[in-house]
C-alpha positions as a Markdown table, in Angstrom:
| # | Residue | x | y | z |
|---|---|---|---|---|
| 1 | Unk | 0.0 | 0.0 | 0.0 |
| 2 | Unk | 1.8 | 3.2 | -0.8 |
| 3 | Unk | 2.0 | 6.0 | 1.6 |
| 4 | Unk | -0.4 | 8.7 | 1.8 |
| 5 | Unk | 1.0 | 12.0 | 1.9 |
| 6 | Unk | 0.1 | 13.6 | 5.2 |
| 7 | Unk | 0.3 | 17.1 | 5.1 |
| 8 | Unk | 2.2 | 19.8 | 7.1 |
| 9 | Unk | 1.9 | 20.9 | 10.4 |
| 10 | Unk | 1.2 | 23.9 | 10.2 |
| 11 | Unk | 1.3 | 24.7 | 13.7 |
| 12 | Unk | -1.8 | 25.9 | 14.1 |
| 13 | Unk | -4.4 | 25.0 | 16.7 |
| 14 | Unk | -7.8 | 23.1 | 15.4 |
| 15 | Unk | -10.8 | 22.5 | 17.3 |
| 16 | Unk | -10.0 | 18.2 | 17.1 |
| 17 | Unk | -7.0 | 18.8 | 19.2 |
| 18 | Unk | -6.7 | 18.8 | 23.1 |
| 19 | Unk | -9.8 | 19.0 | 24.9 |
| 20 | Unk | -11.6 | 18.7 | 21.1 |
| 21 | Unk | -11.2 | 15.9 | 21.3 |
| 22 | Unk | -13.2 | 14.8 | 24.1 |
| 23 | Unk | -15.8 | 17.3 | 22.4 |
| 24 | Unk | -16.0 | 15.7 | 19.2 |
| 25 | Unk | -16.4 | 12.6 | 21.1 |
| 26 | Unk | -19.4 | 13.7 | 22.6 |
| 27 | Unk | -20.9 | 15.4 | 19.7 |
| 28 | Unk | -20.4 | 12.1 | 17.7 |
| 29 | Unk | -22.6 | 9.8 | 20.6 |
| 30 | Unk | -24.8 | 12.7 | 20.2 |
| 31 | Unk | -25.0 | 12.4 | 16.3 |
| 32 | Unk | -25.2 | 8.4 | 17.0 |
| 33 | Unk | -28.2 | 8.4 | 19.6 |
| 34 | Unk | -30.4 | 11.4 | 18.0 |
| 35 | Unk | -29.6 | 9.4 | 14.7 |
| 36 | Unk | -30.8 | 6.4 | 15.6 |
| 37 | Unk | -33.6 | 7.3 | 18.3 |
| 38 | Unk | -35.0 | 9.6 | 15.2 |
| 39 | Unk | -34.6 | 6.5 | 12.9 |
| 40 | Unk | -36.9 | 4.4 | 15.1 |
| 41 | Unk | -39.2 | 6.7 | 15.8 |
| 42 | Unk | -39.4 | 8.1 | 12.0 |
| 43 | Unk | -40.1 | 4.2 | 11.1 |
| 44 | Unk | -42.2 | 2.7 | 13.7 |
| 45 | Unk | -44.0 | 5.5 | 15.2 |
| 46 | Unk | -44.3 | 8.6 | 13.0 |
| 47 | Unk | -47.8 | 9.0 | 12.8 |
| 48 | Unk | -47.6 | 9.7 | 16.8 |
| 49 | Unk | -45.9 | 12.7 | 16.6 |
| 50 | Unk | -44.3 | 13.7 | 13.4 |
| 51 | Unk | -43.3 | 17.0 | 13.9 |
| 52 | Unk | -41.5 | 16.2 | 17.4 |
| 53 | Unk | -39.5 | 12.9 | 15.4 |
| 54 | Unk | -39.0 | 15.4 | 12.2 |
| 55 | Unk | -36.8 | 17.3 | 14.7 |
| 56 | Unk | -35.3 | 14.6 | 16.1 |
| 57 | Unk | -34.2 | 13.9 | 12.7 |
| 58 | Unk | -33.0 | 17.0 | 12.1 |
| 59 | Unk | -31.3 | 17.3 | 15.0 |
| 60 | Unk | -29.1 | 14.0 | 14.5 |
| 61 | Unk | -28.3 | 16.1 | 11.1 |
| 62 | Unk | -27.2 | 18.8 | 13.0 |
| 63 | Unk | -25.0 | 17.1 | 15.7 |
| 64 | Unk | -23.3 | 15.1 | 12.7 |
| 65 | Unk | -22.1 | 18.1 | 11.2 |
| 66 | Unk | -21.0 | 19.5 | 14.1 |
| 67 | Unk | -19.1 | 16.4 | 14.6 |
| 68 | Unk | -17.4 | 16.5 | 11.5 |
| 69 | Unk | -16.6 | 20.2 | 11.4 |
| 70 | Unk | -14.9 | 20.1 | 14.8 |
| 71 | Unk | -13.2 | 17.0 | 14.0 |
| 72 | Unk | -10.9 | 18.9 | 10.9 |
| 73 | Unk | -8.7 | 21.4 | 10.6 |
| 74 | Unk | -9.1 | 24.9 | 8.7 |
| 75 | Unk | -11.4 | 27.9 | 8.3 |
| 76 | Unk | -14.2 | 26.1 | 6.4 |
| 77 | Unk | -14.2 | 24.0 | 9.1 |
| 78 | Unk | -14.6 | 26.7 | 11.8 |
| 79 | Unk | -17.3 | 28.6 | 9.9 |
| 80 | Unk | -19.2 | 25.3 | 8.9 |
| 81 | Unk | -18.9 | 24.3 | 13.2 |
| 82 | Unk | -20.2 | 27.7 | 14.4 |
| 83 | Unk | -23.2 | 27.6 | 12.2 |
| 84 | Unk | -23.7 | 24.1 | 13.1 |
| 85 | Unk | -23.5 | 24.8 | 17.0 |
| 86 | Unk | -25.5 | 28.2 | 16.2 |
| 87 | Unk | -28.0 | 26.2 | 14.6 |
| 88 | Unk | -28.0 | 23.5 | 17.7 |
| 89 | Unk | -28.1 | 26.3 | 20.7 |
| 90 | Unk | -31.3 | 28.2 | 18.8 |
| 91 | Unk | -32.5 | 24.7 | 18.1 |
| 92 | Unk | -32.2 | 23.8 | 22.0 |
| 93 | Unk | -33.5 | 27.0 | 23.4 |
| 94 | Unk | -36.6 | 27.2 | 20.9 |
| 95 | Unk | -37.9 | 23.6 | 21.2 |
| 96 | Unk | -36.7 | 23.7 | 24.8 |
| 97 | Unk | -39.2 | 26.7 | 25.9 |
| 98 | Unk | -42.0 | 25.6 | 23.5 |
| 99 | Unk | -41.9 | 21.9 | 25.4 |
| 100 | Unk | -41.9 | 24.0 | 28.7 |
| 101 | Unk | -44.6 | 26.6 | 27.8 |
| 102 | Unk | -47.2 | 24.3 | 25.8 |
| 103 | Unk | -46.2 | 20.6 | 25.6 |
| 104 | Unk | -49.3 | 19.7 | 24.2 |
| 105 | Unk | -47.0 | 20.6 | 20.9 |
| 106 | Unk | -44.8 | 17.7 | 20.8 |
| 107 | Unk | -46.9 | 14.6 | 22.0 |
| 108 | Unk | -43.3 | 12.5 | 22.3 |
| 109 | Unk | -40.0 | 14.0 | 23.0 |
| 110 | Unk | -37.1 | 15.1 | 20.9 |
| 111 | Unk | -33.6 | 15.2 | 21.9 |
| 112 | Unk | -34.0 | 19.6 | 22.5 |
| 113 | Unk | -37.2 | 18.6 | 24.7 |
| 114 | Unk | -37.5 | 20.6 | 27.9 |
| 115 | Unk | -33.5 | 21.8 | 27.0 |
| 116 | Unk | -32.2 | 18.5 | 26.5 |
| 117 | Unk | -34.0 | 17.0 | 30.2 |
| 118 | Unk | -33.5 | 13.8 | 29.0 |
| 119 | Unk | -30.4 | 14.2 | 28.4 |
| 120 | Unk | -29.9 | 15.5 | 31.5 |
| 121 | Unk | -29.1 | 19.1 | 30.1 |
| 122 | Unk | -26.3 | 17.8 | 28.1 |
| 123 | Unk | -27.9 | 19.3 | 25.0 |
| 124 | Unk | -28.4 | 22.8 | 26.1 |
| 125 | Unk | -24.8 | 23.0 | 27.6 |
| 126 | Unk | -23.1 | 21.4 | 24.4 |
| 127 | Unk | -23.9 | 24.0 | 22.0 |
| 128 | Unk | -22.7 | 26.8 | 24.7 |
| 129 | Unk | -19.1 | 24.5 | 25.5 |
| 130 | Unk | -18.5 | 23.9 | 21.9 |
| 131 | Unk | -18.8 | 27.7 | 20.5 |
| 132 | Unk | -16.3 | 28.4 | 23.3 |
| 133 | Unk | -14.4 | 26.0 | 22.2 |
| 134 | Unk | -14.6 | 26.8 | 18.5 |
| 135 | Unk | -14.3 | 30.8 | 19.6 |
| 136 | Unk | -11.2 | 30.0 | 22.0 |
| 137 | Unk | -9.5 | 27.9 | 19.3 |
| 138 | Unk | -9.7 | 30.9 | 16.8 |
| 139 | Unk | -8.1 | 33.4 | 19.3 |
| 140 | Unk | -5.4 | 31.5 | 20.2 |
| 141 | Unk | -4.5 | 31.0 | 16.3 |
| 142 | Unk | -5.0 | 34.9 | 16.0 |
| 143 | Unk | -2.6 | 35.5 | 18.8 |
| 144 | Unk | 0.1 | 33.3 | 18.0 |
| 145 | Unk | 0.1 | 35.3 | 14.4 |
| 146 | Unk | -0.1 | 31.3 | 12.7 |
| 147 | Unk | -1.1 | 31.7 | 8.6 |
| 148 | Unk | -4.5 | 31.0 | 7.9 |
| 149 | Unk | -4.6 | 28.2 | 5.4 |
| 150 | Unk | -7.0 | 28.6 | 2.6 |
| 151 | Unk | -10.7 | 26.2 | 3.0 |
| 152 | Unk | -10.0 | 22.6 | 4.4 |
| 153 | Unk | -6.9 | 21.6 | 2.8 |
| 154 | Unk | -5.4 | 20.1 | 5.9 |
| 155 | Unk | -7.6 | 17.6 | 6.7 |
């Protein structure tokens, strides 16, 4: 098998590195339980409550491209991981208060239900830990005066 070329270090900080890493770990079970809770529920129940599993669903989209965003390197990557996590805290905060206020709306729960409650909050703190992250990541490289490499060419 010939050897892949792996491309230079350029030095610069990502958001897959350090403590990243945990956080892509736990955005990836994320993306693997609201993926397949919103897989059963689509297929065996969605006449229940289609709106609440259409948001699980889209929510499992969500948390997988956060996952991969955070997991490479490069300014595409940042940009494409601070919509995703924008996306996910609005998501959170949104179904969250419209479970809390009327939750005759959603007659099953999604993963953002009551701010994550069954989650046990993890999903309204996740969005907030991983735009620090993504934001403290992006400092640092500004600081240490590091070249910005053009898109995603380092994976």
């Amino acid at each position: 098998m010939p050897d892949t070329p792996v491309p230079p270090d350029t030095g610069r900080a990502h958001t897959g590195s350090g403590f990243g890493r945990m956080l892509v770990a736990v955005y990836a079970v994320f993306a693997i339980s609201a993926t397949a809770r919103s897989g059963v529920q689509l297929a065996l129940h969605f006449d229940d409550a289609p709106v609440a599993y259409l948001l699980s669903a889209f929510a499992a989209l969500v948390y997988i491209v956060a996952t991969v965003a955070l997991a490479r390197r490069g300014r595409t990557a940042e940009v494409v991981a601070v919509a995703a996590i924008g996306v996910e805290l609005v998501g959170v905060l949104v179904v969250g208060a419209l479970t809390v206020l009327d939750p005759e709306l959603f007659p099953d729960a999604t993963v953002w239900s009551g701010f994550g409650e069954g989650y046990g909050y993890i999903p309204l703190v996740l969005p907030i830990v991983g735009m620090w992250w993504v934001l403290r990541t992006r400092r640092r490289n500004r600081r240490t005066g590091e070249p910005r490499p053009g898109g995603n060419l380092n994976p």
